[in-house]
C-alpha positions, 0 to 999 in steps of 0.5 A, spaced: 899 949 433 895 944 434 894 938 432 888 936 429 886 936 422 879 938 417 882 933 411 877 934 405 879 928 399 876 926 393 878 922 387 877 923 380 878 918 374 877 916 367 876 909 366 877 909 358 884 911 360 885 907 365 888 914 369 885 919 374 887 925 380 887 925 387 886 932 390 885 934 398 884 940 402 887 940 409 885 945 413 890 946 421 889 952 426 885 957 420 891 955 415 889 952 408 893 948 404 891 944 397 894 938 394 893 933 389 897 928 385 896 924 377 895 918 377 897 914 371 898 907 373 890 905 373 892 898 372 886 893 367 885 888 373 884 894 377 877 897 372 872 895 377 875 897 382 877 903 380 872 908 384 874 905 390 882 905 389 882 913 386 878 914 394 883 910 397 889 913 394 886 920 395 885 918 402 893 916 403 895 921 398 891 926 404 895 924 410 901 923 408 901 931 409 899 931 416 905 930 422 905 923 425 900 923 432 895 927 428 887 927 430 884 927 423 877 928 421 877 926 414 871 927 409 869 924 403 864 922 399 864 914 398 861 910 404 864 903 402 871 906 402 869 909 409 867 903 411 873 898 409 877 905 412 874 904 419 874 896 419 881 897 417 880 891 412 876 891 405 871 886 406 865 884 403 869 882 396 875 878 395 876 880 389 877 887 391 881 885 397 886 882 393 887 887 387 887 893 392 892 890 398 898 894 396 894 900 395 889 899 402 896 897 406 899 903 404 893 908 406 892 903 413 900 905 413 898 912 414 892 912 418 896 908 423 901 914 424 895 919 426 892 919 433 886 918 431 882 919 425 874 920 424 871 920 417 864 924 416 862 921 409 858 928 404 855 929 398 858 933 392 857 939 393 856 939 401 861 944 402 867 949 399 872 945 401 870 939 398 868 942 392 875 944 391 878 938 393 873 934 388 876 941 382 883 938 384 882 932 383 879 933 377 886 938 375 891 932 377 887 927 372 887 933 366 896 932 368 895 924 368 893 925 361 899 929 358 904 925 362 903 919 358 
């Protein structure tokens, strides 16, 4: 079995409700597997950075399914995200950094335990696993409504 990943991960978000969804697509060896979480913790002080914590939950949520010593090509469509991701910090807001630390740290956590990782950023509709990802994330933000 080989240990390289296609990873697909969206975030999907409700500002009103301060609630939203992570879903991923997960593609090893021609083998799919989909999963996605409800996020209903969206604290106030995190509303203007909401886009960016839900893209990083998702991206944390994603790799948290793969076996430590992965190789992980990760798609997602927020390039600020990338960004931060790749630099392994958040910059370019201070505000941000410090509201986003807990969550940032946790998803640094998981690209640590990969062998590597590589991002592709892509557009919406780029492609059917990405799509599906954006639908689950989309599922799991429906679930965070009526878990609360």
């Amino acid at each position: 079995m080989s240990n390289s990943f296609s990873v697909w991960c969206d975030g999907a978000l409700n500002k009103e409700r301060n609630l939203g969804g992570t879903g991923w697509v997960v593609v090893n060896n021609g083998k799919l597997k989909e999963g996605k979480e409800p996020v209903s913790d969206i604290h106030s002080s995190m509303r203007p950075f909401a886009p960016a914590f839900i893209e990083i939950r998702a991206f944390e949520r994603s790799l948290a399914t793969l076996p430590d010593g992965a190789a992980a090509h990760v798609r997602m469509d927020n390039a600020k995200v990338i960004r931060w991701l790749e630099k392994g910090a958040i910059t370019g807001n201070d505000d941000a950094a410090n509201t986003l630390a807990l969550f940032f740290t946790m998803a640094s956590a998981q690209k640590a335990r990969m062998a590597s990782v590589t991002f592709t950023r892509v557009a919406s509709a780029a492609n059917e696993n990405f799509i599906r990802a954006t639908e689950l994330s989309r599922e799991a933000r429906t679930t965070a409504y009526h878990l609360r």
